[in-house]
Backbone as a chain_set.jsonl record, in Angstrom:
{"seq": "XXXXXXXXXXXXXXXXXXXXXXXXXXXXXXXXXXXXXXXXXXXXXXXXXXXXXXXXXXXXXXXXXXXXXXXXXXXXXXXXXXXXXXXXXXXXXXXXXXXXXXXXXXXXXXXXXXXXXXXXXXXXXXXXXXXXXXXXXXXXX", "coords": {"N": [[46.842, 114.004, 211.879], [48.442, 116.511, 213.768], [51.969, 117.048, 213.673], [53.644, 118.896, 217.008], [56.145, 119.34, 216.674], [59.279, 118.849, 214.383], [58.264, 115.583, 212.772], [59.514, 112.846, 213.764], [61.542, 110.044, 212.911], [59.828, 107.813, 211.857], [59.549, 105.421, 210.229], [59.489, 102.167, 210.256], [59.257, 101.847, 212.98], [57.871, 100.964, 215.618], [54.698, 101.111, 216.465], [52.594, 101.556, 219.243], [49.593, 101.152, 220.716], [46.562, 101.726, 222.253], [43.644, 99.584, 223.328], [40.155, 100.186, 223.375], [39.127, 99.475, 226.034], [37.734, 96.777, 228.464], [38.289, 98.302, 231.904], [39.993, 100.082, 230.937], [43.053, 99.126, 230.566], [44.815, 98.997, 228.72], [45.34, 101.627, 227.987], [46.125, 102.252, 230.537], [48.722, 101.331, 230.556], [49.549, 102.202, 228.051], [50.357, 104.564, 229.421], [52.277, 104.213, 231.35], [54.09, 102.936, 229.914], [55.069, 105.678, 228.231], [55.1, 107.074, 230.781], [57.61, 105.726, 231.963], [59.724, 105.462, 230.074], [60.172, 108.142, 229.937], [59.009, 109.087, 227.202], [58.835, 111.801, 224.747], [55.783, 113.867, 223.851], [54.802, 114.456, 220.897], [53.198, 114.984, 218.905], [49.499, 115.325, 218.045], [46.729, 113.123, 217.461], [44.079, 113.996, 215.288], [40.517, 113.965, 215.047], [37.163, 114.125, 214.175], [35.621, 112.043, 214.634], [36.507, 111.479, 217.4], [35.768, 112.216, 220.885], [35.834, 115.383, 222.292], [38.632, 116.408, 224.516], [39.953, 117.45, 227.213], [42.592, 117.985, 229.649], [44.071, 118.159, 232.492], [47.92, 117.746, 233.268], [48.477, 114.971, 232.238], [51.048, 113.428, 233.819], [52.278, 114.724, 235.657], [52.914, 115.145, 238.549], [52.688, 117.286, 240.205], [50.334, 118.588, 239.395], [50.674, 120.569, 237.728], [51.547, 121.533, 234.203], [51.404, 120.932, 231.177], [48.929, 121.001, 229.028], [46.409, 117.943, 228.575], [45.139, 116.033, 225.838], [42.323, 114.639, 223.516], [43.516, 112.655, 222.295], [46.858, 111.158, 221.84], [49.88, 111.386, 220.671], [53.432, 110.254, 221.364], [57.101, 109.846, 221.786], [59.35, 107.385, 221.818], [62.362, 107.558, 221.738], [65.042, 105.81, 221.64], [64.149, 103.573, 221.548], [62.877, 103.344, 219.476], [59.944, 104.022, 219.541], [56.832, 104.705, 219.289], [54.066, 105.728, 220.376], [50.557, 106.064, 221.136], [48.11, 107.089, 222.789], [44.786, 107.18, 223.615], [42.278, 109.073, 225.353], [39.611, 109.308, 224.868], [36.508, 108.384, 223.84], [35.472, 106.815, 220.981], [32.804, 108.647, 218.994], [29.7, 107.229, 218.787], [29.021, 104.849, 216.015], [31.196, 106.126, 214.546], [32.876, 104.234, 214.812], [33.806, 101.908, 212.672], [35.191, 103.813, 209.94], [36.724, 105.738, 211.974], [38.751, 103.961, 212.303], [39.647, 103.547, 209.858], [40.702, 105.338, 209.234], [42.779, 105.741, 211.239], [44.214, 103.635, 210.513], [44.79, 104.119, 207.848], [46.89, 106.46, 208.468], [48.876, 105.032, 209.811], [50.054, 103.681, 207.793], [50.753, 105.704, 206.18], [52.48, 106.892, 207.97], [54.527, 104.75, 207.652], [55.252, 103.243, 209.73], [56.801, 99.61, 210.764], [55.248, 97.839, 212.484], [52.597, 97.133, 214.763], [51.3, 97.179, 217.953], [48.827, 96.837, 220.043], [47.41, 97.282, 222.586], [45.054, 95.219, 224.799], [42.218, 94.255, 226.67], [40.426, 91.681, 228.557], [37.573, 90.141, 229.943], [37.674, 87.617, 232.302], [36.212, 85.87, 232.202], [36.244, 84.616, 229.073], [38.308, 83.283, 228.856], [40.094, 80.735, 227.957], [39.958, 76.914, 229.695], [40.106, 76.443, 232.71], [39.826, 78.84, 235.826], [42.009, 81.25, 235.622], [44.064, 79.614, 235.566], [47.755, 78.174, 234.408], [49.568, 80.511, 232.262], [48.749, 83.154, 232.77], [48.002, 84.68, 231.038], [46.63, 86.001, 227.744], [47.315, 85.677, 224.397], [45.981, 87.434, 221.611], [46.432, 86.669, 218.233], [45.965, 88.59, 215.056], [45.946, 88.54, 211.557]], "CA": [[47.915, 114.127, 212.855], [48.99, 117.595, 214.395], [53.319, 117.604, 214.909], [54.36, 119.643, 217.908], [57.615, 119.633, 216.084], [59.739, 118.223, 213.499], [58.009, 114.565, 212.795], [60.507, 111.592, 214.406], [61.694, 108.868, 212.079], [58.623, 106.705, 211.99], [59.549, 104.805, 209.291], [60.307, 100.868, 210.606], [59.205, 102.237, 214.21], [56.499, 100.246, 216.622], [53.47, 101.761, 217.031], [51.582, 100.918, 220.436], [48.218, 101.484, 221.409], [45.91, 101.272, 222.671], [42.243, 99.329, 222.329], [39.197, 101.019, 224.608], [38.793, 97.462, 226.405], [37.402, 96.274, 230.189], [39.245, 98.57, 233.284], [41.268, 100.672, 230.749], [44.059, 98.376, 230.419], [45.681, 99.425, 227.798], [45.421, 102.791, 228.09], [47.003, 102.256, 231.762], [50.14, 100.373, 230.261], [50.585, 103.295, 227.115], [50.648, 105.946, 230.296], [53.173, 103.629, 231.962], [55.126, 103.45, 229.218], [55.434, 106.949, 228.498], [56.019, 107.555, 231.804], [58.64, 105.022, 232.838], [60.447, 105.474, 228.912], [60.02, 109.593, 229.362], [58.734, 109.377, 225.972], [57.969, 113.006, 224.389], [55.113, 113.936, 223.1], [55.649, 114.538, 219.547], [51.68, 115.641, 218.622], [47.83, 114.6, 218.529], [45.523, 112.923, 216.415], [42.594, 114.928, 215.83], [39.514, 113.797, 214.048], [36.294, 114.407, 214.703], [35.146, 110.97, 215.368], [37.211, 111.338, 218.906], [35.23, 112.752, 221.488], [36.86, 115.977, 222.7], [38.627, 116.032, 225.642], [41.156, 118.319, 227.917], [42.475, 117.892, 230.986], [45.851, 119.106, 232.83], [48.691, 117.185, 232.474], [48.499, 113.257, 232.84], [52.385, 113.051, 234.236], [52.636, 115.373, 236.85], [53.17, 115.144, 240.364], [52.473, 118.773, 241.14], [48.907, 119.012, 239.008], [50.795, 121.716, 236.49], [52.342, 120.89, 233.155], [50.686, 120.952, 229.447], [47.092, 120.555, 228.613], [46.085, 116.667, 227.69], [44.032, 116.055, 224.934], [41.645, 113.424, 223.57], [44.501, 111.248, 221.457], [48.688, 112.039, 221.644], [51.101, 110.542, 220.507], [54.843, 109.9, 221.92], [57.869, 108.788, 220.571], [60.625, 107.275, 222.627], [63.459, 107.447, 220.105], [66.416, 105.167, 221.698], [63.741, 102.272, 221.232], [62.225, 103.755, 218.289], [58.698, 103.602, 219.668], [55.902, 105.08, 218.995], [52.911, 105.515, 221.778], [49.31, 106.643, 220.902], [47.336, 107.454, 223.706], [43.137, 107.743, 223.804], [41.601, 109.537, 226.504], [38.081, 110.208, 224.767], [36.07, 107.237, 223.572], [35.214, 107.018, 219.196], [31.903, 108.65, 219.003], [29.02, 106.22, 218.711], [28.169, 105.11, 214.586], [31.705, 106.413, 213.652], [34.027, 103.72, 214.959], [34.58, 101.752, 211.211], [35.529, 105.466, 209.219], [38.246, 106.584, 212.612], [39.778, 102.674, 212.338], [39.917, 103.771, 208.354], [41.962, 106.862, 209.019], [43.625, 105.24, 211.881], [44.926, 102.322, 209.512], [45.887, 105.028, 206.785], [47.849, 106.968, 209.217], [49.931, 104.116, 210.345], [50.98, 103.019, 206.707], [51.316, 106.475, 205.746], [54.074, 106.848, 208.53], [55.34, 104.002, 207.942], [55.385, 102.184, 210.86], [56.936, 98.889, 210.657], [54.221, 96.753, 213.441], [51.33, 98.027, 215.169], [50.754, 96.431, 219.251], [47.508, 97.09, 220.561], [47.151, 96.474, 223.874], [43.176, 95.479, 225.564], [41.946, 93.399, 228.293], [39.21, 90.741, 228.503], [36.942, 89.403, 230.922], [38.413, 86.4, 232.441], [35.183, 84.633, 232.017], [36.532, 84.326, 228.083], [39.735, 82.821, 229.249], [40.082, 79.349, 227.57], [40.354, 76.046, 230.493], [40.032, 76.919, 234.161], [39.727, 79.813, 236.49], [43.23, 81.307, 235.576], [45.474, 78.194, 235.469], [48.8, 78.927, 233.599], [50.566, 81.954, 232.209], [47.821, 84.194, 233.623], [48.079, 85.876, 230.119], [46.384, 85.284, 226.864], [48.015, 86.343, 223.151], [45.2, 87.247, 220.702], [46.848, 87.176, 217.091], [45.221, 88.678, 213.955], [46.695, 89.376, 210.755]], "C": [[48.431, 115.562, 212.849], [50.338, 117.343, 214.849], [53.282, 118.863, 215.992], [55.864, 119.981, 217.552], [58.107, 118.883, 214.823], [59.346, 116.169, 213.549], [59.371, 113.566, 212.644], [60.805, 110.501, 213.071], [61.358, 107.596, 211.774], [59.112, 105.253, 211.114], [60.371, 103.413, 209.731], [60.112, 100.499, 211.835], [57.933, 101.362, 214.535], [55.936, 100.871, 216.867], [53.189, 101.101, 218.264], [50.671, 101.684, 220.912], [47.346, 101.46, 221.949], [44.023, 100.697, 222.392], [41.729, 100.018, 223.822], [38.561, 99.38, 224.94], [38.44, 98.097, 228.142], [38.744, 97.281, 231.185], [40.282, 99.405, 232.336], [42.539, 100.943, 230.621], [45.082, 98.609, 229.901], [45.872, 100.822, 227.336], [46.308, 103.001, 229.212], [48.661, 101.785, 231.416], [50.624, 101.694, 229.119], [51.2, 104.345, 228.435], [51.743, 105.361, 231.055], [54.525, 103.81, 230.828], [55.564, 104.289, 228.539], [55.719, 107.264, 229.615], [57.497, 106.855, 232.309], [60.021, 105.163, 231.248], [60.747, 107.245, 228.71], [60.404, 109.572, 227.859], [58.466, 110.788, 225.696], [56.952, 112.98, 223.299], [55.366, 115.152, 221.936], [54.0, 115.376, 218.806], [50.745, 115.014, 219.036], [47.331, 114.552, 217.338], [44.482, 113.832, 216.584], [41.511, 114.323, 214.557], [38.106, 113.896, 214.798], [35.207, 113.109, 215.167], [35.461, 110.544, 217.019], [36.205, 112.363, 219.642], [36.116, 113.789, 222.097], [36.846, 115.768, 224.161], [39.616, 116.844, 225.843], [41.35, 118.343, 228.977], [44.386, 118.133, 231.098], [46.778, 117.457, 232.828], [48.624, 115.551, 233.496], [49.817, 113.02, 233.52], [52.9, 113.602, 234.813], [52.348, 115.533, 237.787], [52.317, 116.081, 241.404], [51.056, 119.448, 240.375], [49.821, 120.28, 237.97], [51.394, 120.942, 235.622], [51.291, 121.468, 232.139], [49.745, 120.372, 229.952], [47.401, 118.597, 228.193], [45.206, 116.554, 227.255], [43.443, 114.732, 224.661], [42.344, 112.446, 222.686], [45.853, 112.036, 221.38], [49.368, 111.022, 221.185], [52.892, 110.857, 220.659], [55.899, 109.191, 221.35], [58.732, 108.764, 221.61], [61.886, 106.743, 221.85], [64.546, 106.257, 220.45], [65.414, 103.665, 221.423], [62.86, 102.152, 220.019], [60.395, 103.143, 218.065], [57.936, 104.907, 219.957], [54.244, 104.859, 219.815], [51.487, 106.505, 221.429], [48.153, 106.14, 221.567], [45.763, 108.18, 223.877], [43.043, 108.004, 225.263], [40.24, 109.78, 226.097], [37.707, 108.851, 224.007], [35.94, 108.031, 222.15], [33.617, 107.893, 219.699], [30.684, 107.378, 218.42], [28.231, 106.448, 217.211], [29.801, 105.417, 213.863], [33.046, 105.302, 214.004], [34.852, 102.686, 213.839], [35.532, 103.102, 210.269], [36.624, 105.771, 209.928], [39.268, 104.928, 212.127], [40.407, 102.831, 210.611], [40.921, 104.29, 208.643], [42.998, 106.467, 209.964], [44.97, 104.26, 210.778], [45.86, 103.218, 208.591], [46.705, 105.995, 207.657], [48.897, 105.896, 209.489], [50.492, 104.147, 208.921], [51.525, 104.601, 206.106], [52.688, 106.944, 206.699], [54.6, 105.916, 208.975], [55.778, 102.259, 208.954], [55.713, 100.399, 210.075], [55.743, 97.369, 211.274], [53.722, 97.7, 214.379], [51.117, 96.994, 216.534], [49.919, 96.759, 219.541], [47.288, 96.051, 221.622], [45.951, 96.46, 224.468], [43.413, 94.457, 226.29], [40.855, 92.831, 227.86], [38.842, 90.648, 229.66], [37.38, 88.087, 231.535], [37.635, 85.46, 231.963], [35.834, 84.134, 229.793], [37.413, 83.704, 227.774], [39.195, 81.392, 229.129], [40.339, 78.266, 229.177], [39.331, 76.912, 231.74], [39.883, 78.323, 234.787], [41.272, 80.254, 236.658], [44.488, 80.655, 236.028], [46.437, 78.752, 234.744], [49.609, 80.196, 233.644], [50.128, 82.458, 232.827], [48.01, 85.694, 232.413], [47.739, 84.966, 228.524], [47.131, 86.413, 225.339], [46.904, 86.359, 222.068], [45.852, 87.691, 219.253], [45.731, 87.139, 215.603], [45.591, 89.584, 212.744], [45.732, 89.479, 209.559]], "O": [[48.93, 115.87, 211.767], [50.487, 117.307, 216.071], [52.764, 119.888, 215.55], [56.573, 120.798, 218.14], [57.238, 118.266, 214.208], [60.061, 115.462, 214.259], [60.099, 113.527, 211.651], [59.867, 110.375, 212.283], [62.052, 106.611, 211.52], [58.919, 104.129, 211.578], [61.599, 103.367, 209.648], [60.447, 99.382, 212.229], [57.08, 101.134, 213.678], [56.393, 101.633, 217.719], [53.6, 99.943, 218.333], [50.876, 102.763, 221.467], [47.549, 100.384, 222.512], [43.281, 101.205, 221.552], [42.345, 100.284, 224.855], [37.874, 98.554, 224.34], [38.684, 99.141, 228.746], [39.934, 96.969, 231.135], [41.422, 99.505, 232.79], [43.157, 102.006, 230.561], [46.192, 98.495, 230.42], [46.545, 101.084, 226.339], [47.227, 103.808, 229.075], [49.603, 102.011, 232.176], [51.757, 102.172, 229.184], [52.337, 104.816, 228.396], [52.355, 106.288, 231.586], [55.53, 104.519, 230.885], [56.615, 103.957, 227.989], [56.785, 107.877, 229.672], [58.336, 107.477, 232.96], [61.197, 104.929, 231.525], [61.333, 107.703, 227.729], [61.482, 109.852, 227.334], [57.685, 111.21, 226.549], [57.034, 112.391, 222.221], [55.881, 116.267, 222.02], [54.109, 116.446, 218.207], [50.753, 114.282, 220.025], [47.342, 115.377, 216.425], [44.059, 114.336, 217.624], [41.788, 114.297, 213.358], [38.056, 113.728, 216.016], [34.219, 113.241, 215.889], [34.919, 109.662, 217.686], [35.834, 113.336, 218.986], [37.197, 113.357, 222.496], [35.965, 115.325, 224.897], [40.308, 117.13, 224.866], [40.404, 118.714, 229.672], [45.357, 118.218, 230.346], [46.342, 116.362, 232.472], [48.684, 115.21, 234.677], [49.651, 111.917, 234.039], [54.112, 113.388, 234.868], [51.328, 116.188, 238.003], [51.726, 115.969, 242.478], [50.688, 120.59, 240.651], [48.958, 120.965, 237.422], [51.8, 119.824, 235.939], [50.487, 122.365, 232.393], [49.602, 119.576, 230.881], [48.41, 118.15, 227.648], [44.187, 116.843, 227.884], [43.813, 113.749, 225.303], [41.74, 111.427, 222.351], [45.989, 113.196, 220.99], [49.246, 109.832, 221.472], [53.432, 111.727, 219.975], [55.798, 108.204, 220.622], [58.975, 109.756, 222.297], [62.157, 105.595, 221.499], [64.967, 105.69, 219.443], [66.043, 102.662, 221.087], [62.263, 101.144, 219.64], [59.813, 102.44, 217.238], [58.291, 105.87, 220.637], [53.514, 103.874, 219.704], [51.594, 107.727, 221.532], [47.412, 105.212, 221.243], [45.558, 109.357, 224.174], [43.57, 107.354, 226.166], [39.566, 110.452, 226.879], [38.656, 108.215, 223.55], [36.135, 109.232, 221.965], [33.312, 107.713, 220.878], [31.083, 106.646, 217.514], [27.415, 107.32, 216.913], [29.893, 105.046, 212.692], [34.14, 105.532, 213.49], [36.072, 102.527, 213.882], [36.741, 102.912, 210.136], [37.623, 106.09, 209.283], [40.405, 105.006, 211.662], [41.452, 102.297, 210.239], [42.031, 103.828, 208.38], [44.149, 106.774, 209.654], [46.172, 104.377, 210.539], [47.087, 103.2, 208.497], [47.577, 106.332, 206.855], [50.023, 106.303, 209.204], [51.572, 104.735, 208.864], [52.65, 104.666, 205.611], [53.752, 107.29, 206.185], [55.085, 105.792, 210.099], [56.219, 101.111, 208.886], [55.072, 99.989, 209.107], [55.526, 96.301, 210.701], [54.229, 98.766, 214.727], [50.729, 95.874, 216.201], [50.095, 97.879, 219.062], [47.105, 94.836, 221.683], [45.523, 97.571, 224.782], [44.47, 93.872, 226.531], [40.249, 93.293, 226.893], [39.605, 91.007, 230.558], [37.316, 87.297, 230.593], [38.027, 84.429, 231.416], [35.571, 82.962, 229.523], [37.595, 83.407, 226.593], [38.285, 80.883, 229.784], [41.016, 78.906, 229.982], [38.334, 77.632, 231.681], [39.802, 79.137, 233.867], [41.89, 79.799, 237.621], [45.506, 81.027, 236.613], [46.177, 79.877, 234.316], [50.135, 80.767, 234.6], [50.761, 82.592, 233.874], [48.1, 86.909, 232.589], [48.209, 83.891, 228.151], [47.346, 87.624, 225.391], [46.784, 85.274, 221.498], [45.868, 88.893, 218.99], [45.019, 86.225, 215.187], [45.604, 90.815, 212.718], [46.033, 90.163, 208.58]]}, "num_chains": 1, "name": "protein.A"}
């Protein structure tokens, strides 16, 4: 992890992230909620299992702003959350080893609970052709 500044008060804080799932799902919902929470970004993961990546700024209107890189992370302090954002897929062979360092990053700051948000295929969707909530909860501890 690379701060951009003095590291936030992780400690007890919600991580959310995202998984590299179907349509980009959960990558679409962290960029939502950084944008709709104007979360700041606080730094970037960097490891070399991330594919690099750079591109101009994901949250502006007018195409200028800061560089975006291939993993950031955001903190939106009044809800004491924590937003870590992929843009570059794992490289292929190293995705056990980044989920290592991933894992030890979280406990080393702390973090109280970890969300990870992905998407499925519907065809995996228990019953009918989306009967119900129209939302499934996969828990795994």
């Amino acid at each position: 992890f690379l701060p951009c500044g003095p590291l936030p008060p992780w400690e007890g804080a919600t991580l959310v992230m995202p998984a590299l799932s179907i349509g980009n799902v959960g990558q679409l919902a962290v960029d939502l909620l950084v944008s709709c929470r104007s979360a700041k970004r606080v730094g970037f993961l960097e490891d070399d299992a991330i594919v690099p990546t750079i591109g101009n700024d994901a949250f502006s209107s007018q195409g200028t702003g800061v560089l975006t890189t291939s993993a950031e992370v955001f903190w939106d302090a009044p809800r004491r959350l924590a937003l870590l954002q992929f843009r570059a897929p794992v490289v292929k062979g190293h995705f056990a080893s980044f989920a290592s360092r991933v894992v030890a990053w979280v406990n080393e700051m702390k973090f109280s609970e970890v969300v990870l948000l992905a998407s499925c295929d519907t065809r995996f969707r228990p019953g009918a052709i989306m009967p119900g909530q129209g939302r499934i909860v996969f828990d795994s501890y």
